[in-house]
matplotlib code that plots the C-alpha trace (Angstrom):
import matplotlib.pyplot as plt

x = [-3.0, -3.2, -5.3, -3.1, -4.0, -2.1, 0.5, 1.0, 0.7, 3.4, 5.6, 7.4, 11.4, 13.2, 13.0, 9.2, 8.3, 4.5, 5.8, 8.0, 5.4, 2.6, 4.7, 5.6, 2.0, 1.4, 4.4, 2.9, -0.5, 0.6, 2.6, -0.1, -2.3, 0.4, 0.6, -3.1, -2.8, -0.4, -1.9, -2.3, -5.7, -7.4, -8.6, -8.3, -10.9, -9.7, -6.3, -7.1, -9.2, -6.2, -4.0, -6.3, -6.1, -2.7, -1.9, -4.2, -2.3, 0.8, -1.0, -1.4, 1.9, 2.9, 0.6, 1.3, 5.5, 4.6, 2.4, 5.3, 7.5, 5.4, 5.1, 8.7, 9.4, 7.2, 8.9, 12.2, 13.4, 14.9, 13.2, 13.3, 16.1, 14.0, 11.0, 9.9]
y = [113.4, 116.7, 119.8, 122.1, 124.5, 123.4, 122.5, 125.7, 127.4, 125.3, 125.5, 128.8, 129.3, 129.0, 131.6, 133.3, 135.6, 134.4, 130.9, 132.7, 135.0, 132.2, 129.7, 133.1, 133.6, 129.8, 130.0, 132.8, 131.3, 127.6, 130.7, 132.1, 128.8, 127.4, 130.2, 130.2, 126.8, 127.3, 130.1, 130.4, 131.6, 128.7, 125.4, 122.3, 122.0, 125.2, 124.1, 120.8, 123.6, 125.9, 122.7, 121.2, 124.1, 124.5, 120.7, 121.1, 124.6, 122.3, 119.3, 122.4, 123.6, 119.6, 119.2, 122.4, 121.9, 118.1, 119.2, 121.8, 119.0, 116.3, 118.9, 119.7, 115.6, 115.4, 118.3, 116.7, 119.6, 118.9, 119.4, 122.3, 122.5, 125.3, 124.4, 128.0]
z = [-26.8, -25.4, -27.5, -29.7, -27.9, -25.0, -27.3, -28.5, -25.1, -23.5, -26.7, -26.0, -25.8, -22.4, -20.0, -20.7, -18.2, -18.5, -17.3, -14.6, -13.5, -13.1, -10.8, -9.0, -8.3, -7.6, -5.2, -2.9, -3.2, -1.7, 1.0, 1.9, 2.5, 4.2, 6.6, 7.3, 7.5, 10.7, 12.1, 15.9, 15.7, 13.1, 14.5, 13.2, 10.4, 9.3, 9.3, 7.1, 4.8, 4.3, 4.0, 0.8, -0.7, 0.1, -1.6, -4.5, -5.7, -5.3, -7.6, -10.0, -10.4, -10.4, -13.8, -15.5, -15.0, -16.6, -19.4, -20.4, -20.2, -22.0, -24.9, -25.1, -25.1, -28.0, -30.0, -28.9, -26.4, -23.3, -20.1, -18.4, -14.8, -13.4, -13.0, -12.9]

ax = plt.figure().add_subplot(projection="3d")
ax.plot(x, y, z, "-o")
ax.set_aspect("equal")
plt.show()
């Protein structure tokens, strides 16, 4: 069972601009590691580095956009489409 807290954090109407604004944030972040992660000028450890970090932003986003959705289950609201 997840804390209330969380359930009352992910418990917000469709369409909050907190929730858009976060995975917007998450979305340039993975961008950024990504790019570093291809980057001409890193080598290869670097690469793997920028690549983990790259993966666990992803793993992130993954288990915030399933607790949202694991809470609105349990109220009996629909998932989410967008899953920003």
């Amino acid at each position: 069972m997840l804390p209330n807290e969380i359930i009352h954090g992910l418990s917000f109407e469709a369409g909050n601009l907190t929730w858009k604004s976060v995975h917007m944030l998450i979305d340039a972040s993975i961008d950024v590691e990504i790019a570093n992660a291809v980057a001409r000028e890193n080598k290869g450890e670097d690469r793997a580095w920028y690549a983990g970090r790259a993966d666990a932003l992803m793993a992130f986003k993954d288990i915030l956009i399933n607790t949202r959705n694991e809470v609105l289950a349990d109220q009996g609201r629909p998932p989410e489409n967008d899953k920003s």
